[in-house]
C-alpha positions in Angstrom: 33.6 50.9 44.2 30.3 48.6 43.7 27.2 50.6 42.3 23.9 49.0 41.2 23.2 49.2 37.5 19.7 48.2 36.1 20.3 45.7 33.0 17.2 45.8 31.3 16.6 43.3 28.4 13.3 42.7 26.0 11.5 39.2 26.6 9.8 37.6 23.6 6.3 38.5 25.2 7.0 41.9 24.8 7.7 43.0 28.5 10.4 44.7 29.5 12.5 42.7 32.2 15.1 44.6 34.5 17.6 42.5 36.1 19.9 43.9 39.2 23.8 43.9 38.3 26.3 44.9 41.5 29.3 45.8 39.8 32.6 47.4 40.6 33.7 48.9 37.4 37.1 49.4 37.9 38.2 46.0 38.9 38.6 42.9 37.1 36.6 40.2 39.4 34.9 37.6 39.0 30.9 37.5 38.4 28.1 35.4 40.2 24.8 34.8 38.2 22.1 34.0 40.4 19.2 32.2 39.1 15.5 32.5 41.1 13.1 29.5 41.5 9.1 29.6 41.8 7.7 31.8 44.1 11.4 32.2 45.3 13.0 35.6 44.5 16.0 37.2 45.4 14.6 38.6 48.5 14.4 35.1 50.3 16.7 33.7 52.8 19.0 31.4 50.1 19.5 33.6 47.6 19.7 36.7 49.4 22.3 34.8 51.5 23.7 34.6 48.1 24.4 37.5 46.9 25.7 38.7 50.3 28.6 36.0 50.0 29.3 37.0 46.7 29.4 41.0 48.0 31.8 39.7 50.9 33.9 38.2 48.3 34.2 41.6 45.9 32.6 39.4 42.6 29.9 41.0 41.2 26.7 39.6 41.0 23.9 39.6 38.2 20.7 38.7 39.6 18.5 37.3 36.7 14.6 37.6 35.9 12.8 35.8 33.7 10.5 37.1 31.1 7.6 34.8 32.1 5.4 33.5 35.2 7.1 30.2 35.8 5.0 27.5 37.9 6.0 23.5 39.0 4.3 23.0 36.0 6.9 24.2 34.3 9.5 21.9 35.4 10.9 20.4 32.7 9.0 22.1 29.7 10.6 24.1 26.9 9.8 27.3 28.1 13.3 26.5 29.8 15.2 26.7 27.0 12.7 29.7 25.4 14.0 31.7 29.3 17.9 30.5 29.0 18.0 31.8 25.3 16.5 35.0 26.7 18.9 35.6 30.0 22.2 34.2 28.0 22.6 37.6 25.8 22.3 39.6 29.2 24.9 38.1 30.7 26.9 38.1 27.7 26.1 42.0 27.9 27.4 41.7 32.0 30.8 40.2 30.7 32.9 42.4 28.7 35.2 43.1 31.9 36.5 39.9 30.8 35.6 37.9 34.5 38.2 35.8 35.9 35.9 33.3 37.1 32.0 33.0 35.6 29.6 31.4 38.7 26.2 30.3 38.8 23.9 29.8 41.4 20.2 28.8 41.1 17.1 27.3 43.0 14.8 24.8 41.8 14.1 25.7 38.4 16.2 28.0 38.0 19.2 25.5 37.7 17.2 24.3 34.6 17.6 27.4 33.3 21.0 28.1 34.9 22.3 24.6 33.0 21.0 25.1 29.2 23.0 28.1 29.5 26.3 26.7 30.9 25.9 24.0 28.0 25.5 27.0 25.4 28.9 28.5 26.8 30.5 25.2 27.9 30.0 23.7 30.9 33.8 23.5 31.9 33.4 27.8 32.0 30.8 27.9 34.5 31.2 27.6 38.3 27.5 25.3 39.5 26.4 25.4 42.7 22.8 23.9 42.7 19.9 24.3 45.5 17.6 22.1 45.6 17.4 21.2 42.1 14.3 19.2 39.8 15.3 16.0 38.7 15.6 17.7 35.1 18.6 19.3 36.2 20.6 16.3 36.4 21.8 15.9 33.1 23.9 19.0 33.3 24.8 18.4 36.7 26.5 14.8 36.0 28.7 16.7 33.0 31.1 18.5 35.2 32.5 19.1 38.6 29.2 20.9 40.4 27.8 21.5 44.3 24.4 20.8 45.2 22.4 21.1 48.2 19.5 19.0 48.7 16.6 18.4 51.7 15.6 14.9 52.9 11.9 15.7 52.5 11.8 17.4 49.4 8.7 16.2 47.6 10.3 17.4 44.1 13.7 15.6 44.1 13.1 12.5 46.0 15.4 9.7 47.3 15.5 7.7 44.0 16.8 11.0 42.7 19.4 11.3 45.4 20.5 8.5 44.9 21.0 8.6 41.1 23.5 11.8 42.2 25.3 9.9 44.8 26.9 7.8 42.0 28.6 10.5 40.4 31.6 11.4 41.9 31.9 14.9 40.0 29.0 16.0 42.2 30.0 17.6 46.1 26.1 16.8 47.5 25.1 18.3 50.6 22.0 16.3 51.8 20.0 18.7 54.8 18.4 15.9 57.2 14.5 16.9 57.1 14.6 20.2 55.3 12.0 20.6 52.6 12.1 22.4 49.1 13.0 25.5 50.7 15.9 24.1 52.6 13.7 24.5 56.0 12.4 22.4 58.8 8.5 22.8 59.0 7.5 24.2 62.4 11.2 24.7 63.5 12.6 28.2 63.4 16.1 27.3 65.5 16.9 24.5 62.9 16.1 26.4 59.4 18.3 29.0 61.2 20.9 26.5 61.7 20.7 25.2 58.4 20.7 28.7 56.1 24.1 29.0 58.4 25.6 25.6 56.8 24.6 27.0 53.7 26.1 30.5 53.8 29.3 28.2 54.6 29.0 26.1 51.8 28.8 29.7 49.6 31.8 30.7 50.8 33.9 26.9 50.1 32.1 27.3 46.5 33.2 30.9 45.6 36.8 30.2 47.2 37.7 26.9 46.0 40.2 27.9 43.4 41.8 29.8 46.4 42.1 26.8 48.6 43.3 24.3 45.4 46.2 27.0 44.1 
């Protein structure tokens, strides 16, 4: 049976930081770290989405907070690595059921943070699925086998960014025509809609594909 169990860890400024961990103790699974971006918590639309696939798919799932205020300034700076070396001991902490499978799943800036801590544990033992990543997150996406979902119109990673990705064949990339940072259409509910559907979809491809490749 799943239960919610506070994982509570001590940042560097002194705060105390509680992360949510779903969990069902008694099974062997597989677990699904999910990474927040700026201003973009586990309460939106993506990641929310998120952890419900994960749920559907009896994996547990760590949700992660970070120890300090994170802006677009950010992007790119080392209070990246300073965050990663923070959340890594946590879920080391989350792992002693010995996971079959280890996934993450970020936004934005998160997959910054989300990739220094797949290349501290290896990035060939980590699971990537990407959304809507800074253009500092491509050195860890180009290492290994990874998803990513991208918007036409997002101001952060633009098209000479897209196109650096579309050479790598170790990347699945999902472009969304007009969606923005958020992965939404401005002043168009139907079609954000529509898209958060194809993205739920692409979830459930990324946390199965072992399935569909055995």
């Amino acid at each position: 049976m799943f239960q919610f169990l506070p994982v509570i860890y001590k940042s560097r400024n002194g705060k105390e930081i509680v992360n949510d961990f779903y969990c069902d103790k008694d099974k062997n699974n597989s677990l699904v770290v999910l990474f927040p971006g700026v201003n973009y918590s586990f309460e939106k639309p993506l990641l929310y989405y998120a952890r419900k696939a994960a749920s559907m798919e009896k994996m547990d799932v760590l949700c992660v907070r970070y120890g300090y205020k994170l802006s677009k300034d950010d992007i790119g700076k080392d209070i990246i690595k300073i965050i990663a070396d923070e959340i890594l001991p946590v879920i080391r902490n989350c792992s002693h059921k010995r996971y079959n499978k280890l996934y993450f799943i970020s936004k934005s800036i998160g997959g910054e943070i989300a990739g220094n801590i797949a290349k501290n544990i290896g990035y060939e033992n980590v699971q990537s699925l990407y959304l809507t990543p800074t253009p500092h997150t491509v050195e860890h996406m180009i290492e290994v086998e990874t998803y990513t979902i991208i918007g036409t119109r997002d101001p952060i990673f633009g098209e000479k960014n897209i196109r650096s990705l579309q050479h790598h064949k170790n990347i699945k990339l999902k472009l969304i025509n007009n969606a923005q940072h958020s992965l939404e259409v401005d002043d168009n509910i139907q079609e954000s809609i529509k898209i958060l559907g194809e993205v739920t979809t692409i979830y459930k491809k990324f946390l199965n594909e072992d399935k569909q490749n055995s």
